[in-house]
N, C-alpha and C positions, 0 to 999 in steps of 0.2 A: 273818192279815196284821196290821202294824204302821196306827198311824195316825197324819199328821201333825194340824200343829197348827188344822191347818181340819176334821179327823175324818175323814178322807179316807183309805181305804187305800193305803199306799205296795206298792210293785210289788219290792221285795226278796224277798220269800216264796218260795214254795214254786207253783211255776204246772204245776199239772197239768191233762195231756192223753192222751189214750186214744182210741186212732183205731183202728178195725177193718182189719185185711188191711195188706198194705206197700203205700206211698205209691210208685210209681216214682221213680228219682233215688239221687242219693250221699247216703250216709251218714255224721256220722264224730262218733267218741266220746271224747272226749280220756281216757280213765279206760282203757275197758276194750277199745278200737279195736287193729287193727291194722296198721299201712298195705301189708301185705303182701297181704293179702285184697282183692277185687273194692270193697267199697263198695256196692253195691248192694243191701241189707239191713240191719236193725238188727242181726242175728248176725253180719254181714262188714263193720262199718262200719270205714271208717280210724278213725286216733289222731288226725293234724294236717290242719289246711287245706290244708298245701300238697300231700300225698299226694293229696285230693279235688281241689285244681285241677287235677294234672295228669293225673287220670284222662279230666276232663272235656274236656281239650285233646284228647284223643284217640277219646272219645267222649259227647258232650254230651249233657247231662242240664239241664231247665229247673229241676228241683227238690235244692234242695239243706233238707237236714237234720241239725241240731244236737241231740245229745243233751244233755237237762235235767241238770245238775247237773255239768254241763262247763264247761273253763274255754282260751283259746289264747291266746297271747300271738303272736297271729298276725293277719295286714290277709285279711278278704275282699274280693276283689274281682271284681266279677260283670262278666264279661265281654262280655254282649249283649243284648239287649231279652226283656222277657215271662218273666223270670225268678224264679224264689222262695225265697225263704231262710227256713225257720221251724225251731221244735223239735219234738223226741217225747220221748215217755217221760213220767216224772212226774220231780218235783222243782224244784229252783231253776231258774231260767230259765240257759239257756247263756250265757257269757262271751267275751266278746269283749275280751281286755283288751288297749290301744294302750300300755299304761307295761310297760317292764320292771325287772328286781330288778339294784342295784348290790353284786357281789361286795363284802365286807368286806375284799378286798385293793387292790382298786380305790383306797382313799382315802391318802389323807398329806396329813400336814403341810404348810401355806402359809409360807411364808418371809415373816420381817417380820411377822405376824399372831400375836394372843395366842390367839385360838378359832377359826380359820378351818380346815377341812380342803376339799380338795378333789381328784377325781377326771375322768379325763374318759372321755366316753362318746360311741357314736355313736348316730345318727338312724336310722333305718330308711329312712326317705323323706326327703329334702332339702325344703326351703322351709318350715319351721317357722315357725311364728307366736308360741306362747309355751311352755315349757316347765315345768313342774309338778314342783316334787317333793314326797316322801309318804312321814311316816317312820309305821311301822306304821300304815298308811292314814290318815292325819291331816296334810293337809295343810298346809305349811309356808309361809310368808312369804315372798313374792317381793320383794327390793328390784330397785331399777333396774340395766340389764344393766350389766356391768363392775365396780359399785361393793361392793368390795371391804371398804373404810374401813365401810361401813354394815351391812354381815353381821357385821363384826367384835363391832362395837356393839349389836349386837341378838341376844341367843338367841332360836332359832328359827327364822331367817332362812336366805334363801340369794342365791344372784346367779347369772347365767350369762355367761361371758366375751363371747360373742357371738350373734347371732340368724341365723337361715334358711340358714344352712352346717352339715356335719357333719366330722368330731368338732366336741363342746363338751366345756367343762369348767365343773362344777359345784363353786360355793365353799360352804359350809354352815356355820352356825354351831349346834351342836345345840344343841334345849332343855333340855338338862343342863349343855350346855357340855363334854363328854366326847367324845373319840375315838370317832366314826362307826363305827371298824373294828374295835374293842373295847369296846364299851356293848352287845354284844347287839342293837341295834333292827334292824328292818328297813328299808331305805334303794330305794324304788323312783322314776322318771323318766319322764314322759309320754317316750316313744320313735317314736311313730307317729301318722302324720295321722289317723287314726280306725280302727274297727273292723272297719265294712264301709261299699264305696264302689259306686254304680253310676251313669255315664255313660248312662245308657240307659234309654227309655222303659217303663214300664209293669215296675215292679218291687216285688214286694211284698215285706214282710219282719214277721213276728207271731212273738212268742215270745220275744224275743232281748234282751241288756243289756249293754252298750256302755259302756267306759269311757275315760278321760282321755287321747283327741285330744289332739292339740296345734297341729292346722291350727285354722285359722279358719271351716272349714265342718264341721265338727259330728264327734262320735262315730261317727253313725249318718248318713251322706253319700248323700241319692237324689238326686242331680243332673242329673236327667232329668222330661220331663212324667209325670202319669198314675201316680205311686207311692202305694201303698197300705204304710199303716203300723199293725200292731196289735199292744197289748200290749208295748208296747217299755219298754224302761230304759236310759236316757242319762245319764250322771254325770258329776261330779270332769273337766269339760273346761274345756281352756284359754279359749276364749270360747264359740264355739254348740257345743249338746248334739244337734241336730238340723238338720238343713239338707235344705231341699223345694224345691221346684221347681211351674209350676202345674201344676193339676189335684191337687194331691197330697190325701190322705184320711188324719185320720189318729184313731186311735181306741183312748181307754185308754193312751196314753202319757206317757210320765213326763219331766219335765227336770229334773236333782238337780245344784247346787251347779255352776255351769256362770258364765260371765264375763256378755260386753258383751249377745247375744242370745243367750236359752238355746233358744228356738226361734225358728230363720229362715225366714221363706219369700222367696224370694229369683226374684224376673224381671228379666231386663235386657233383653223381648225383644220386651215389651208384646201376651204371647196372650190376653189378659183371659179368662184360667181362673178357672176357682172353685177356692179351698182351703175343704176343709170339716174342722173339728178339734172330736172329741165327747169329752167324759168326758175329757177332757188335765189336765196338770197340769206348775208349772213353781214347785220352791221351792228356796228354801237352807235349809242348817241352820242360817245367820247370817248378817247382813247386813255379815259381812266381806266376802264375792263384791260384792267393789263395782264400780258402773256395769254391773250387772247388771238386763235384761231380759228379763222371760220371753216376752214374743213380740215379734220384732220384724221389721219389712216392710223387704227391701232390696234396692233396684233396680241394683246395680252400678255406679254412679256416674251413670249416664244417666236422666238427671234427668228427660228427654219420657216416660222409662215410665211407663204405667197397669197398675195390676191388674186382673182384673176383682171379682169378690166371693168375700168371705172370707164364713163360716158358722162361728162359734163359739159352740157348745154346752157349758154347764156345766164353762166351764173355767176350772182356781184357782189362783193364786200365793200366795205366802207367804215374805218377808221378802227380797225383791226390789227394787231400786231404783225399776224402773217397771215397772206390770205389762205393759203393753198398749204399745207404740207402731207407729202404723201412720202410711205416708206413700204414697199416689198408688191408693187402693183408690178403684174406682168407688162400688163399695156395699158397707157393713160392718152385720153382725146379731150383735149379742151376747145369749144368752136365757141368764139365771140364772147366770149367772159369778158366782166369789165370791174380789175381787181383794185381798190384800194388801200391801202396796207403801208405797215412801214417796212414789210421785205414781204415779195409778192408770190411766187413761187421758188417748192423747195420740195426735190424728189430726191429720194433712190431707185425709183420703179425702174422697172423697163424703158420697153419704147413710150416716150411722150411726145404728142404733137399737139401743138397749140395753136389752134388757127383762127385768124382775127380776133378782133376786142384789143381792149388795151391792161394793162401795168400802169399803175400809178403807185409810186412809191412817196410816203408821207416823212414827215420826221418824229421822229419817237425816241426820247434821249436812251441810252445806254445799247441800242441795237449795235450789236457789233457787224451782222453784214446787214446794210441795208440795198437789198438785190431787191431787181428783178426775177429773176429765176436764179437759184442756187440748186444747183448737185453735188450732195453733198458724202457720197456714201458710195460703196462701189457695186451695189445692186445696180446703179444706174448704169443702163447701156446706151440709149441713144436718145437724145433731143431733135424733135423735127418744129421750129417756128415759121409761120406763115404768114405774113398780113399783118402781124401785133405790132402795136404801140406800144414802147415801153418809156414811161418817163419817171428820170429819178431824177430832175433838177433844183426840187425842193431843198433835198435832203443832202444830192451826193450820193452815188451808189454805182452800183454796176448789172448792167443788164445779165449779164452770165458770171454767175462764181464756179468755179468748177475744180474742185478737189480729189475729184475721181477722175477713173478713165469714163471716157464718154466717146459718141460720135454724137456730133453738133452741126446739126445743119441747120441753116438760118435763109430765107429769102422774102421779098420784097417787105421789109422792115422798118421802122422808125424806133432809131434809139435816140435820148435826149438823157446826157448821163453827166452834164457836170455836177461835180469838178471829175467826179474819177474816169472810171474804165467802161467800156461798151461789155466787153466781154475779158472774161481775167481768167486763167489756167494756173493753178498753184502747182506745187512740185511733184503730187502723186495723180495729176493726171495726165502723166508721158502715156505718151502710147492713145491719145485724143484722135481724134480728126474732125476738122472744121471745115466745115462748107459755109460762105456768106459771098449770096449772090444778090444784088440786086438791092440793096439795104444803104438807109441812110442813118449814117452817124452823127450826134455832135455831143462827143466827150472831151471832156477838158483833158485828159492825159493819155488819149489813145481810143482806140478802136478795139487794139487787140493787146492784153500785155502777159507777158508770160516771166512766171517764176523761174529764177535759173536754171534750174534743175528740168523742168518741165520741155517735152523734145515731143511734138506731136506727130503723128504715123503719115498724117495727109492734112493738105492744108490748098485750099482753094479758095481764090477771092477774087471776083470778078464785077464789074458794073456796081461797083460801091461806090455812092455819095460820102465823100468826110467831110466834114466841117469842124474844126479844131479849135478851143480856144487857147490850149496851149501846144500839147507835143501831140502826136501822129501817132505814128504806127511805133509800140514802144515793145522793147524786148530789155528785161532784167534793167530798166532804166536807161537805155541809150537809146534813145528817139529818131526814129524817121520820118520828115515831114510827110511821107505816100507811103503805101505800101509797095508801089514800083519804083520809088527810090531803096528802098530796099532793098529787093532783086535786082534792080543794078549791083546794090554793094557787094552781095553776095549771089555772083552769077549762077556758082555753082551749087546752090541750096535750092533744089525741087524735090523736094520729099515727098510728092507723089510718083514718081519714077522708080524703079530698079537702081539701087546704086551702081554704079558702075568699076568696072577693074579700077584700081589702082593707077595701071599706067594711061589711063582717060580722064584723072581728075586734072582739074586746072588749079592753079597758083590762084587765091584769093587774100585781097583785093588786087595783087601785083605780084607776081614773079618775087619769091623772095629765097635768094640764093643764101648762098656761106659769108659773102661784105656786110651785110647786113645785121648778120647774127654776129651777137659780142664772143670775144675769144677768152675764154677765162683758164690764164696761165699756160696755153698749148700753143705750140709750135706750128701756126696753121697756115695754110697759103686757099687759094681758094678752094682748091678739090682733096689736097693732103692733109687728112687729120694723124698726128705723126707725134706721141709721145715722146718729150725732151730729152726725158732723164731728170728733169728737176722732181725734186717730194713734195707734190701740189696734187690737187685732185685737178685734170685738165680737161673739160669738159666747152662746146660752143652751149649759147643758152639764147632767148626770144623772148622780148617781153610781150605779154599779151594785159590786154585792157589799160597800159595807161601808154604803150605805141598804138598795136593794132587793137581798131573796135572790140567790146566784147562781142561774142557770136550768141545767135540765138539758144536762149534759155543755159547759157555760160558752158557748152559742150561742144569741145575742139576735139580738131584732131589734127596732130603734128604726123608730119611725115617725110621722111627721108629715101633718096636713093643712094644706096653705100655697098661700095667693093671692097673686099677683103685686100689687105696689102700686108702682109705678114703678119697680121692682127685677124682672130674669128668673132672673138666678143665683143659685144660693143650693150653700154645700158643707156635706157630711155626714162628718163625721170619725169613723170607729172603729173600732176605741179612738184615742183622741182623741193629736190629731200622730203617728200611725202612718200609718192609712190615707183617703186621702180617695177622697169619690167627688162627682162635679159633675152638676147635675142644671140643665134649662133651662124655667121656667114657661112655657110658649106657650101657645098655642092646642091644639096637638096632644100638647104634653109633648117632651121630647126625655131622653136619657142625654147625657151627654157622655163625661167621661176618667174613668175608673175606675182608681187603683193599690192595690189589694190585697184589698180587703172581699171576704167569702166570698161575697155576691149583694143584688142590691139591683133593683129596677124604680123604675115612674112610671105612675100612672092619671090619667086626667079623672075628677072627680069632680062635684057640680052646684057651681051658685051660681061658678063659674070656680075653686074648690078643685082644688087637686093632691093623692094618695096619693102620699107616697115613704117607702119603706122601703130600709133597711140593714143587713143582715147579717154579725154580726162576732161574735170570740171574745172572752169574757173571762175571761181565765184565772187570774184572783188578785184580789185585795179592791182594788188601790192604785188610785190617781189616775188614773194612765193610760187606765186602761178605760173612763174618760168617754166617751161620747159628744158631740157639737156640732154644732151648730146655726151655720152661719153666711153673712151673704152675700157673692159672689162676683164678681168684678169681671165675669169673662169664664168660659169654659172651661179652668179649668186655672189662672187668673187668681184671686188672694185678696182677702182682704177689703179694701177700702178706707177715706175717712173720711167716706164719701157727704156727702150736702147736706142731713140732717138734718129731709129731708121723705118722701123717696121710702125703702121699702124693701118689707116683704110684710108679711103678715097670715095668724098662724097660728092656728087653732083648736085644735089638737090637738097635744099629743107627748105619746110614750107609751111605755114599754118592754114588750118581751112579749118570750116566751120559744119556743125552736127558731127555724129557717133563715127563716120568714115562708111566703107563697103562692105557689104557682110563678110563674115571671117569665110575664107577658101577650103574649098575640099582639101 
């Protein structure tokens, strides 16, 4: 046998088999068959399928048999449940072939065109989906349907007048530029929706190699629960090379040079069956098959379907747009897959775990992520990686895109991710947790980097290797060379812990009192905030991000301890003339009007001090993002020009970094 380019045997060869005694059922031999004989024997097998179907109309047979090194240009279609299709004999595996040959009289000349010829033919089966041509097996250029002008313009090319009716007519422009009907080539046309079809439960098929469909459910069509597939070969189709249904089994087969899904598994019915696929395989010979994937989950547009769990075992792509995409699986197991792709995996499923094998990520122009694994949808709950290799230094990419919430655990890993990210959290997957133990990094901008907005629930990283070529452990663009220079800088951010009271937080990165914070227009000394009497709005204020760092995924929380001194009101602005929040120093504390800030409380603290904290987003170095301090006529009421006696008395402000402590009873 042949090997592709992961060393993997291709399924073209020679598939021998040798079985003692005759198998009951039809036979039929496209070489040396006769259709005039019974069928019931390899010495009485028919020539064509259609002689075997209509024997079987007349007396049914569950087993049907292909001789090895046969070939029909003929649709089986299996007419009832529990049925089986394989080969005998030795040799090539039997053919199924869905394209037929265009007579060399068939073509003429295009009127108006310098190189166009064209011919028309018909369908076999109506409702076609895309249409294939193939001039001595080497598939040809599809421009868009109708256009003419562009076949013209391109040798090699072709077009089809129209889509899902029959007759069409095919424009061609050869690659020599020569007369189709006199160049000698051979000129063949996907003609038929697939090879073999069955409606019907519990249908097996081993042995068999299926070519260039032109429906959109696959060469090799089980469109029924409960089908078992082995040793199959699916090629040269218009989008899927295989199309399953649940329960399906599928084992040692092949998806060669196929479109959008090169294997489907397809529920719109939500039986949460299990697919289990061992030893598969889904590659092109070039990453021309564009928007090409090799496995891909589709529920028929009914979006409420669930899967149940998929089981994939050492199964490999190679030069595929995406290897893997899967949407609405309970539970996904990937063990020692070895995926090449220009973005490798991409769920919303449930739980996935992926253990051993590798990610190889290719370059393929216009991909906008080129990942490793992408979650990209909020089905996704959890990510479990074990042992995988993921390499995107071709391309540039990131081992984890992650746009949803998820929990993400990652252990003993190899990630190779320049220039980008190891693992990357955009804004709507607050609420994440990561686990990466034991994992070896080398990303050019990080390990781990997270969108501003992005604030994850739990975060653990232990016996990580990094190796950097440029920044480290990076949050909203401010880099840290380690991830325990990090937690240095922000002693007090363990977001795996219980947040703690108010009066247990610490000052980060420094103690930072009232000298510190600018005085805008107020009469301030270091504990007395004490309106003048001047008509100014008199407010203290903090810059954040271009003094203090930004904080993780750009989510502060300012915090004060402030005694009432003839003054009750006092407002908290952040970012500053954005959002305010109004708070009331009493006896018991009060909130009042709150417009926009992400969360904010009020404690008793001793000595008649108040805890108030404010939680807001800073999403860029400017001005805005101040923070303020100031007092408040009323609820909702701003500052005035008080009477230069009365105001509050603050001990404490301070920036820290995440959401703050939960809000108090």
């Amino acid at each position: 046998m042949g090997l592709n380019r992961l060393g993997l045997p291709l399924m073209r060869a020679a598939l021998t088999r040798r079985r003692a005694g005759v198998i009951p059922g039809y036979y039929v031999d496209s070489v040396n068959g006769d259709d005039a004989k019974a069928g019931t024997t390899p010495a009485s097998a028919f020539k064509t399928i259609a002689a075997l179907a209509a024997a079987d109309a007349e007396v049914p047979k569950d087993t049907w048999l292909l001789k090895c090194g046969g070939s029909w240009r003929e649709l089986i279609n299996l007419p009832r449940a529990n049925m089986t299709v394989q080969s005998y004999g030795t040799g090539d595996q039997p053919l199924l072939d869905a394209s037929d040959a265009i007579a060399a009289v068939e073509w003429t000349k295009t009127d108006g065109r310098t190189n166009v010829y064209q011919c028309t033919v018909s369908l076999a089966y109506g409702g076609t989906t895309l249409v294939w041509l193939f001039e001595n097996n080497i598939r040809l250029d599809r421009q868009d349907t109708a256009d003419v002008a562009a076949v013209d313009a391109a040798a090699g090319s072709y077009c089809v007048d129209v889509e899902a009716t029959t007759p069409i007519t095919i424009y061609v422009h050869t690659p020599d530029s020569n007369n189709p009907a006199t160049n000698g080539e051979t000129y063949e046309y996907s003609a038929r929706t697939c090879g073999i079809n069955s409606n019907h439960e519990n249908t097996a098929v081993t042995g068999i190699r299926a070519r260039r469909g032109n429906n959109s459910d696959g060469a090799i069509r089980l469109g029924a629960r409960y089908s078992t597939l082995t040793d199959l070969l699916s090629e040269e189709c218009a989008t899927h090379c295989f199309y399953v249904q649940p329960g399906a089994t599928m084992t040692r087969c092949v998806a060669h040079n196929g479109g959008s899904g090169m294997i489907v598994l397809h529920d719109s019915n939500g039986d949460l069956l299990d697919y289990t696929l061992t030893d598969c395989q889904a590659y092109n010979d070039s990453y021309d098959y564009s928007a090409s994937v090799g496995l891909l989950s589709h529920n028929g547009g009914v979006e409420a379907t669930r899967f149940g769990t998929l089981n994939l075992v050492r199964f490999n792509t190679d030069k595929v747009t995406s290897a893997v995409s899967l949407a609405a699986f309970n539970t996904v197991h990937l063990s020692d897959c070895g995926l090449v792709a220009s973005a490798g995996f991409s769920t919303a499923s449930g739980v996935c775990t992926i253990n051993g094998g590798s990610i190889t990520i290719e370059n393929f122009g216009g991909r906008v992520f080129n990942c490793g694994v992408n979650i990209y949808d909020e089905g996704a709950l959890s990510l479990i990686l074990r042992n995988l290799v993921i390499d995107c230094t071709d391309v540039g990419g990131q081992l984890l895109y992650c746009a949803r919430a998820i929990g993400f655990d990652m252990e003993g890993c190899t990630v190779n991710g320049t220039p980008m990210a190891g693992i990357r959290f955009e804004s709507e997957a607050v609420g994440s947790s990561l686990r990466s133990v034991g994992n070896t990094f080398d990303c050019g901008s990080g390990a781990y980097v997270y969108d501003a907005l992005c604030v994850l629930a739990s975060f653990e990283s232990e016996d990580n290797d990094f190796t950097y070529n440029a920044a480290g452990f990076k949050i909203d663009n401010v880099a840290y060379p380690t991830f325990a220079t990090y937690r240095a800088y922000y002693p007090e951010q363990d977001i795996n812990s219980t947040p703690a009271p108010i009066t247990q937080w610490l000052p980060s990165p420094a103690p930072t009192d009232l000298t510190v914070w600018s005085k805008d227009g107020a009469n301030l000394t270091t504990t007395n905030f004490i309106e003048n009497g001047q008509t100014i709005v008199h407010s203290i204020t903090k810059a954040i991000g271009s003094v203090t760092p930004m904080p993780i995924g750009g989510l502060c929380t300012v915090y004060f301890e402030i005694k009432p001194y003839g003054r009750t009101w006092i407002k908290v602005s952040f970012p500053r003339n954005s959002t305010n929040s109004y708070f009331e120093l009493t006896g018991i504390g009060n909130l009042g009007i709150n417009n926009g800030v992400y969360a904010r409380n009020i404690e008793l603290l001793d000595n008649g001090y108040y805890g108030v904290w404010v939680a807001g987003f800073a999403t860029s170095n400017q001005a805005a993002n101040c923070p303020d301090l100031a007092l408040a006529q009323s609820d909702g009421g701003g500052s005035y020009a008080g009477d230069s006696t009365s105001g509050v008395i603050v001990r404490l402000a301070q920036v820290c970094d995440g959401s703050g402590p939960l809000p108090l009873p």
